[in-house]
Backbone as a printed PyTorch tensor [residue, N CA C, xyz], in Angstrom:
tensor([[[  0.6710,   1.1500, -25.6370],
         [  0.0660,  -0.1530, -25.3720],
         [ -0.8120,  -0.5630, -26.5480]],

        [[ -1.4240,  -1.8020, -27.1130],
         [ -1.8640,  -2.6060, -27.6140],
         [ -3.1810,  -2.2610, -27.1950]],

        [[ -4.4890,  -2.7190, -28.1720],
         [ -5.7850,  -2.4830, -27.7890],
         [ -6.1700,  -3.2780, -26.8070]],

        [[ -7.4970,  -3.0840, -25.9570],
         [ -7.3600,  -3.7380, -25.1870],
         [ -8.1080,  -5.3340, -24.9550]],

        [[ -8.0410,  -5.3170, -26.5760],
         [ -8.8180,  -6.9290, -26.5570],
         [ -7.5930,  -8.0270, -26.4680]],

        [[ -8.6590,  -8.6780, -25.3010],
         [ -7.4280,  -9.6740, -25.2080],
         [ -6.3390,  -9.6350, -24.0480]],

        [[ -6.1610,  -8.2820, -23.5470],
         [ -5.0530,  -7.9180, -22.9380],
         [ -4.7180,  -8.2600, -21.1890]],

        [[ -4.0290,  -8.8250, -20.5950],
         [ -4.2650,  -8.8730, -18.9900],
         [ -2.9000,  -7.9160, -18.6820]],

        [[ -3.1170,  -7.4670, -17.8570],
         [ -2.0470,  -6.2980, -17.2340],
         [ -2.1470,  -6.9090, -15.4870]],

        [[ -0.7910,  -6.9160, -15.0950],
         [ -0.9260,  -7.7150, -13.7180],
         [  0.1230,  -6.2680, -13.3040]],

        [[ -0.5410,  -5.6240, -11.8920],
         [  0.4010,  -4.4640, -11.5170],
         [  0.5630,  -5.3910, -10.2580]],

        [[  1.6420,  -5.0210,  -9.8640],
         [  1.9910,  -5.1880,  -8.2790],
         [  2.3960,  -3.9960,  -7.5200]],

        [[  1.5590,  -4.3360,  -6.1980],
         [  2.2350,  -2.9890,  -5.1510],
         [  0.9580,  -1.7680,  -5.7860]],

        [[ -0.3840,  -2.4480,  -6.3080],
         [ -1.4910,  -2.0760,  -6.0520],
         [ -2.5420,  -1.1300,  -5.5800]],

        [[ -2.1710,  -1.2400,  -4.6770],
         [ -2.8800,  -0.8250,  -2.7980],
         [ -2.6580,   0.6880,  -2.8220]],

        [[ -1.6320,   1.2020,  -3.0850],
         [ -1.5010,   2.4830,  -2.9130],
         [ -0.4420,   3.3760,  -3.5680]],

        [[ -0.5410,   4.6060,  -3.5260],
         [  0.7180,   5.4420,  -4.2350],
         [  0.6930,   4.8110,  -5.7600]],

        [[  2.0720,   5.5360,  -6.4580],
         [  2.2080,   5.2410,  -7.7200],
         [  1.3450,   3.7990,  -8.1580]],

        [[  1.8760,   2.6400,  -7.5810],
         [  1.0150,   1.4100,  -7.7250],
         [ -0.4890,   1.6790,  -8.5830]],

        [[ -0.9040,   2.4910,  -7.3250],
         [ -2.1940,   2.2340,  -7.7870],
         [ -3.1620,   3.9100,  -8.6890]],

        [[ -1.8040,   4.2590,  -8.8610],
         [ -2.2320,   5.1490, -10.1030],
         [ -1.9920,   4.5290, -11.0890]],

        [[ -0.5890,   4.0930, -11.4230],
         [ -1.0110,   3.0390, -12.6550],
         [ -1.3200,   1.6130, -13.0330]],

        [[ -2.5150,   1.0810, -12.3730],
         [ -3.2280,   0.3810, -12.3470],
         [ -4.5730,   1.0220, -12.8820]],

        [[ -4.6870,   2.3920, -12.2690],
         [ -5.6190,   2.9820, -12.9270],
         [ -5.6910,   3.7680, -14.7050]],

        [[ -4.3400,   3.9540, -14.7730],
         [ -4.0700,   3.9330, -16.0430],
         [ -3.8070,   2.6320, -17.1420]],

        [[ -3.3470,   1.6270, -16.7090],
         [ -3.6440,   0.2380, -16.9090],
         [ -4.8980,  -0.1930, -17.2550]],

        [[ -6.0490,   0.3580, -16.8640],
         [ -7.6370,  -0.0130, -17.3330],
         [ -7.6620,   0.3310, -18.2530]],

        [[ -7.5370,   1.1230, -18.8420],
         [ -8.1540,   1.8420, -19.6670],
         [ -7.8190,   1.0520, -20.9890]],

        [[ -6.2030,   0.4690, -20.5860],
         [ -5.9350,  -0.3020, -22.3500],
         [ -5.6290,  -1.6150, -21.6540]],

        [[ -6.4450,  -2.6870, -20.7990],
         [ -6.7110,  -3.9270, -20.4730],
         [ -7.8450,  -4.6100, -20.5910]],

        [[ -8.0000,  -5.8300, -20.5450],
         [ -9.2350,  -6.5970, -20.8910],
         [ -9.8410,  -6.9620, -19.3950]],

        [[ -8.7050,  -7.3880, -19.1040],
         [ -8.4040,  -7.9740, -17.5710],
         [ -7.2690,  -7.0100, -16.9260]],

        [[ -7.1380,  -7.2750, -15.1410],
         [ -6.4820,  -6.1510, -14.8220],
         [ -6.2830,  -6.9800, -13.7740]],

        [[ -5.1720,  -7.2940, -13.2390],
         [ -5.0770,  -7.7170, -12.2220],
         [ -4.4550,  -7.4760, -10.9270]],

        [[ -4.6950,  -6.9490,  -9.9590],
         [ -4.1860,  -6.0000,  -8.8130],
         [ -3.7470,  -7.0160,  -8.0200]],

        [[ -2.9040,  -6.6000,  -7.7570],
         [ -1.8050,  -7.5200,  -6.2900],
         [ -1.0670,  -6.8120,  -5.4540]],

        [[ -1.0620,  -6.3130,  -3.9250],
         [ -0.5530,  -6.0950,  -2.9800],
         [ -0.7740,  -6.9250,  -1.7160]],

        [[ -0.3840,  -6.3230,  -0.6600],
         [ -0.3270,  -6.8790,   1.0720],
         [ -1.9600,  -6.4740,   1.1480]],

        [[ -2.6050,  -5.5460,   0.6960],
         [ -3.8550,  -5.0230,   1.7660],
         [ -4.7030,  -5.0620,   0.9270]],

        [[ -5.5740,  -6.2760,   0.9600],
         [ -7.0340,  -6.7270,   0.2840],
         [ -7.7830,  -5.5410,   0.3660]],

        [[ -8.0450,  -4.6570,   1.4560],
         [ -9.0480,  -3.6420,   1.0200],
         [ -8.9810,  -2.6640,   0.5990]],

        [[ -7.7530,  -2.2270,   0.5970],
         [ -7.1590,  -0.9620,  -0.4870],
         [ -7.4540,  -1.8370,  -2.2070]],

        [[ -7.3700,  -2.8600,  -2.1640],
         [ -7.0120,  -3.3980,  -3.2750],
         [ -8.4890,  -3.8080,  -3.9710]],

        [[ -9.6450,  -3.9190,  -2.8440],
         [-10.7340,  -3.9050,  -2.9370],
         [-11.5360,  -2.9590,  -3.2590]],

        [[-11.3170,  -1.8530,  -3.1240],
         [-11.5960,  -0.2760,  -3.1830],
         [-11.3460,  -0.1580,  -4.6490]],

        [[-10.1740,  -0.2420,  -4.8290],
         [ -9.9860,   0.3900,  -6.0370],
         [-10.3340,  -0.6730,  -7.1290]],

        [[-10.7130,  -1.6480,  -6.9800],
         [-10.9620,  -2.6650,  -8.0210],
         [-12.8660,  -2.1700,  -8.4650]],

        [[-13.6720,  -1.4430,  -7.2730],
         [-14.6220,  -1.5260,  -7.5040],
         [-14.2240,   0.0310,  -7.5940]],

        [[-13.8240,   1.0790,  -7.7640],
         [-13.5620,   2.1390,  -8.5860],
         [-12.8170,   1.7970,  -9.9600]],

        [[-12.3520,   1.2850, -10.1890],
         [-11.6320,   0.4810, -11.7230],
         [-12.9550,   0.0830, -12.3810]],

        [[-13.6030,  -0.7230, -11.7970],
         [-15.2320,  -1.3310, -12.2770],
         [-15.7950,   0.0410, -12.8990]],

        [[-15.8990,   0.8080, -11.8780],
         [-17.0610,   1.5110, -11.7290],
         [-17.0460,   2.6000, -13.2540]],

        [[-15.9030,   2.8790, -13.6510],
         [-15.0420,   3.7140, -14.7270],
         [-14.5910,   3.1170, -16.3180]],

        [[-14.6000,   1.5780, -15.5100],
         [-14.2720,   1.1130, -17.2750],
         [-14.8900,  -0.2300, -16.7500]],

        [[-16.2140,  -0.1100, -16.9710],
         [-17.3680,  -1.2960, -16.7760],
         [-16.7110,  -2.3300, -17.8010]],

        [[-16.0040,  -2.6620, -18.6510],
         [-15.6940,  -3.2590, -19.7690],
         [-14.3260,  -4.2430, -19.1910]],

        [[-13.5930,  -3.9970, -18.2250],
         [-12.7560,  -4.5060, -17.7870],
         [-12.9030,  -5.5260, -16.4780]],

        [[-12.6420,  -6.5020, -16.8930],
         [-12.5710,  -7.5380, -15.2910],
         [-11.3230,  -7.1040, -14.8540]],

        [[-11.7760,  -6.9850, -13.4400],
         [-10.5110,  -6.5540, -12.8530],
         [-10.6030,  -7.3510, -11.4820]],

        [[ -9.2250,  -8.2740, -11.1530],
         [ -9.6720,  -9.3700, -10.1290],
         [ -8.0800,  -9.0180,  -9.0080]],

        [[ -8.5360,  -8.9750,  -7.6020],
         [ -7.7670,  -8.6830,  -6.5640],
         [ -7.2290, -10.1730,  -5.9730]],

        [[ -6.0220, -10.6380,  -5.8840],
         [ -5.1390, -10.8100,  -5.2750],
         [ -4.5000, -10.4760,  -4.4610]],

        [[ -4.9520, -10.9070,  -2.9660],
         [ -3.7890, -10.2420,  -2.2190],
         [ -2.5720, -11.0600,  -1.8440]],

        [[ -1.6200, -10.5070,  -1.8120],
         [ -0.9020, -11.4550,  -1.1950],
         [  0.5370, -10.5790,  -1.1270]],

        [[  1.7520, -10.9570,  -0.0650],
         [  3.2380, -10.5730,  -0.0340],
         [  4.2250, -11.5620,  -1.3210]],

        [[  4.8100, -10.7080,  -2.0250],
         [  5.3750, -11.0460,  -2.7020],
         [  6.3990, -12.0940,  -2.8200]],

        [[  6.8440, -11.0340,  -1.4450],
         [  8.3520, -11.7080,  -0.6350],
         [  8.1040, -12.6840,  -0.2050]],

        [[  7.1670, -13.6120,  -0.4640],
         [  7.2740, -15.1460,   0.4080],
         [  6.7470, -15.7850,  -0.8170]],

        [[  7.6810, -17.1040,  -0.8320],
         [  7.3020, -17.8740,  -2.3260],
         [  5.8430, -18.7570,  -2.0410]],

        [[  5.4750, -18.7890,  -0.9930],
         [  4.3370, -19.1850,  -1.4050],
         [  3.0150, -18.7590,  -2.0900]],

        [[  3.1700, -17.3830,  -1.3720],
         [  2.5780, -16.0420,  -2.4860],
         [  2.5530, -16.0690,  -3.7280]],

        [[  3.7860, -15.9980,  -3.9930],
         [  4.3380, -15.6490,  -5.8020],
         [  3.6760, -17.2860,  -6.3020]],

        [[  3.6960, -18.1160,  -5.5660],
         [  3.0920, -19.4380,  -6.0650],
         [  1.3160, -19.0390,  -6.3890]],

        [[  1.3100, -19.1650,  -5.2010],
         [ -0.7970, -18.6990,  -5.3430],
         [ -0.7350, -17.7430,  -6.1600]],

        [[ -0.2500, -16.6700,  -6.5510],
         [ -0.3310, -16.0520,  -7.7980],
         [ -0.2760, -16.6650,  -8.8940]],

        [[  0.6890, -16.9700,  -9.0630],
         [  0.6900, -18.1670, -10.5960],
         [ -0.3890, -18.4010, -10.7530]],

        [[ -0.6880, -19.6170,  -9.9920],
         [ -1.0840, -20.6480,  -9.5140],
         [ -3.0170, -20.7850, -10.2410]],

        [[ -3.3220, -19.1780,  -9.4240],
         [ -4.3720, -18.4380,  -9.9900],
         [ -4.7630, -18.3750, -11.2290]],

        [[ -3.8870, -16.9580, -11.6530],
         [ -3.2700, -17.1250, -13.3350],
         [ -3.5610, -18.3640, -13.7940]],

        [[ -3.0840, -19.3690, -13.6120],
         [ -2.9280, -20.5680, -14.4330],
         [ -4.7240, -21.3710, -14.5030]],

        [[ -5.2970, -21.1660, -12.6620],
         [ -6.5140, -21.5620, -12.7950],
         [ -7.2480, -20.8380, -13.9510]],

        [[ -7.2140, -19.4770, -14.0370],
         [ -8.1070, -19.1290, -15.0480],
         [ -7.8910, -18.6600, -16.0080]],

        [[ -6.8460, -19.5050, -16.7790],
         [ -6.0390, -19.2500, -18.2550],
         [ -5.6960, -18.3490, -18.2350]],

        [[ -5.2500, -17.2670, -17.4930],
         [ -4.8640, -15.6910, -17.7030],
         [ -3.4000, -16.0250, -18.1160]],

        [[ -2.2220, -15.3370, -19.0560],
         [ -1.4800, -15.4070, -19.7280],
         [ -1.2440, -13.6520, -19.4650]],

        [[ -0.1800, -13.5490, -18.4130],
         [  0.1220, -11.8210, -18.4200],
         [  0.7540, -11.6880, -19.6370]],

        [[  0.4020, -10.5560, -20.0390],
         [  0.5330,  -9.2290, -21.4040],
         [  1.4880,  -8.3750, -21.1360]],

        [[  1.0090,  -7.3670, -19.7130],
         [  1.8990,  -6.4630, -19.4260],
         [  1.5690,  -6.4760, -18.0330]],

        [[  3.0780,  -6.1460, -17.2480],
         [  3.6800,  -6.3600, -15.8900],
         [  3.9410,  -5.1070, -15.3180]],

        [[  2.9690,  -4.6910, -14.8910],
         [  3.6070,  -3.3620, -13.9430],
         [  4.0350,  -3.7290, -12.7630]],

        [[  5.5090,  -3.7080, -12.4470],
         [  6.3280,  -4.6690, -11.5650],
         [  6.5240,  -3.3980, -10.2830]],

        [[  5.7010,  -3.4940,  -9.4570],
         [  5.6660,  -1.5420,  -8.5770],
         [  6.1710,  -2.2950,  -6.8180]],

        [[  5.7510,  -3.8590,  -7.1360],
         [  5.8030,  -3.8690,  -5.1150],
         [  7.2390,  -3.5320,  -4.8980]],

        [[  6.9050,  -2.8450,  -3.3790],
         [  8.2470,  -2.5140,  -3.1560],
         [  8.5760,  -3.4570,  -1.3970]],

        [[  9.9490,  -3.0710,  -1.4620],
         [ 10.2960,  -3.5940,   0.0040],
         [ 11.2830,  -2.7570,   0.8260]],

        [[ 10.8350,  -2.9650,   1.6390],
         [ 11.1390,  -2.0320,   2.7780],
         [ 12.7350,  -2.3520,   3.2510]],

        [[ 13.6860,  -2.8080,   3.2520],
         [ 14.5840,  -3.4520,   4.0360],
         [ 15.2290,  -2.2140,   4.4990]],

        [[ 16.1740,  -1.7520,   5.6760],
         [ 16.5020,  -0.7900,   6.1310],
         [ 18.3180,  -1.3660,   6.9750]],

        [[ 18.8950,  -0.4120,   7.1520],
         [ 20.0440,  -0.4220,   7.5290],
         [ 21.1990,  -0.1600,   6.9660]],

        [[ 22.3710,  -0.3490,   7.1570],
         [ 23.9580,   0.4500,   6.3530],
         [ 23.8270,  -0.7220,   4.8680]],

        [[ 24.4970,   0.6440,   4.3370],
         [ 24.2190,  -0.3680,   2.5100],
         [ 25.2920,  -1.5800,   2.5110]],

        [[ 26.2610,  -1.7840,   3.7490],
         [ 26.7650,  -2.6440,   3.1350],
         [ 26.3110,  -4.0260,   3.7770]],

        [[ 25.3710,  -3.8910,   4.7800],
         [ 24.6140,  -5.0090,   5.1170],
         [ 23.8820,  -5.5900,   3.7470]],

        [[ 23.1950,  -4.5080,   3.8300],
         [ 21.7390,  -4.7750,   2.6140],
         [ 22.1630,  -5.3920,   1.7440]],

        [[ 23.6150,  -5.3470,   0.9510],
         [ 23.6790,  -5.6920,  -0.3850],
         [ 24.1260,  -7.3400,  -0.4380]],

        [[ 24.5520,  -8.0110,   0.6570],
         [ 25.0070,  -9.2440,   1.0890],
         [ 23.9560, -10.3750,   1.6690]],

        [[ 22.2830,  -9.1860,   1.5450],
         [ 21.6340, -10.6560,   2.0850],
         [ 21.2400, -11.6000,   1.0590]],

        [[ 20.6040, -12.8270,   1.4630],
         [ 20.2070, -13.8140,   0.6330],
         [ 19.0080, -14.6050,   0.9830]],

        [[ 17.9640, -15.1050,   0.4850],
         [ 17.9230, -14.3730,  -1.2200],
         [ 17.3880, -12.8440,  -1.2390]],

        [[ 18.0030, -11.7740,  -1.9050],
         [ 17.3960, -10.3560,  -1.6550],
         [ 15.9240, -10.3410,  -2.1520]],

        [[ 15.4800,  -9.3500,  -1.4590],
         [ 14.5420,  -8.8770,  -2.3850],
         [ 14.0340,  -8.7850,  -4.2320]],

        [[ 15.3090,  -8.7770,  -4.7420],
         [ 15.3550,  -8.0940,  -6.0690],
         [ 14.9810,  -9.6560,  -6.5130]],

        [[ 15.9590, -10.6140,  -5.9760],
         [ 15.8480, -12.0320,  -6.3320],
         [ 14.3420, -12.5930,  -6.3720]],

        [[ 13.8640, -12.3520,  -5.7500],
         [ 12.5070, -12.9960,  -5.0580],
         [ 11.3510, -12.4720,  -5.9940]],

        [[ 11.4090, -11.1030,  -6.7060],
         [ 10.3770, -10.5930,  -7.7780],
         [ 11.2970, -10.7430,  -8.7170]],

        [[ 12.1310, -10.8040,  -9.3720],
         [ 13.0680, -11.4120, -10.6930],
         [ 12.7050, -13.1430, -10.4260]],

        [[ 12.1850, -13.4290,  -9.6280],
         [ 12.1260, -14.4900,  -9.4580],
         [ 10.5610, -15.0200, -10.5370]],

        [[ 10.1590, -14.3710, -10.1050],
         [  8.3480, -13.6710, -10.1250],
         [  8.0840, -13.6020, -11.7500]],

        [[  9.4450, -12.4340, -12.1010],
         [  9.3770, -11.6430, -13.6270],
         [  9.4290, -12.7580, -14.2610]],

        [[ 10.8970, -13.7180, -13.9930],
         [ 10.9730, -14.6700, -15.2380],
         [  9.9390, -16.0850, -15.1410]],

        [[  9.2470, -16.2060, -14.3600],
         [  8.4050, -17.2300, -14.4330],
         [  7.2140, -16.4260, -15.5190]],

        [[  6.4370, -15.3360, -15.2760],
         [  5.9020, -14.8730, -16.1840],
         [  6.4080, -14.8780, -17.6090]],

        [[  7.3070, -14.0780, -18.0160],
         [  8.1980, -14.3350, -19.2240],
         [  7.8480, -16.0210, -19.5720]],

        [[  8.2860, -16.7830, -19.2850],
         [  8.4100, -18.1620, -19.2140],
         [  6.7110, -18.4640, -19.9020]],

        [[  5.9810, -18.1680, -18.9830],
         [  4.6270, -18.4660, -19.2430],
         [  4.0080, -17.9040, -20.4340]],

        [[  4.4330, -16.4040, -20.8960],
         [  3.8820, -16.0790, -22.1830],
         [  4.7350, -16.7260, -23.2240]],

        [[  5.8580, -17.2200, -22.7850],
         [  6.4190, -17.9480, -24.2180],
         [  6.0300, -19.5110, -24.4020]],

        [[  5.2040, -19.5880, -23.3530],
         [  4.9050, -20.8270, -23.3320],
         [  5.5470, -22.2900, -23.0650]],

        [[  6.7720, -21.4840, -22.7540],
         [  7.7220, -22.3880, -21.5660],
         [  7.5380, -22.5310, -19.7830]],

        [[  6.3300, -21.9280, -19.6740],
         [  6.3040, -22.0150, -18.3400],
         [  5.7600, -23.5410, -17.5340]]])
């Protein structure tokens, strides 16, 4: 990674497990840090343990489900209120969907669609096409 001036790192899927180990490795080379999952107080917790370890980093909680575009909107949306320009994307939320694989692979819009959805609007935004 790049030093960390300057830098915003947006992880998703936050809250817990891998997520939010590297989010915690994410501080260390971010300016800004931005945590996003389903559960504000997991996400709250660790934002004021992130604080507490690398006093030098703003680190700002978002909660929200991915899987619903109004979410992935208020995310932007955010971002955009306070000039943040993501750097680096730790892309971690996950989704649960369950049943025979040949259901799963025929729904619409999938899962995969809905955070590829997510990825290239970011992309978009650091090139300044967003």
């Amino acid at each position: 990674m790049e030093s960390r001036t300057g830098v915003t790192t947006l992880v998703t899927g936050a809250s817990a497990g891998i997520g939010r180990e590297l989010a915690r490795l994410a501080a260390a080379d971010s300016r800004v840090l931005v945590l996003t999952a389903r559960r504000r107080g997991n996400l709250e917790d660790l934002a004021a343990e992130i604080t507490g370890t690398h006093p030098d980093v703003e680190v700002l909680v978002h909660a929200c489900d991915l899987s619903e575009r109004e979410a992935r909107d208020g995310l932007l949306a955010d971002l955009a209120r306070r000039g943040l320009v993501v750097d680096h994307l730790v892309n971690n939320a996950g989704f649960g969907d369950a049943g025979p694989l040949t259901c799963l692979l025929y729904t619409s819009p999938s899962p995969r669609d809905l955070v590829g959805n997510l990825v290239c609007r970011l992309l978009l935004e650091k090139q300044g096409g967003g």
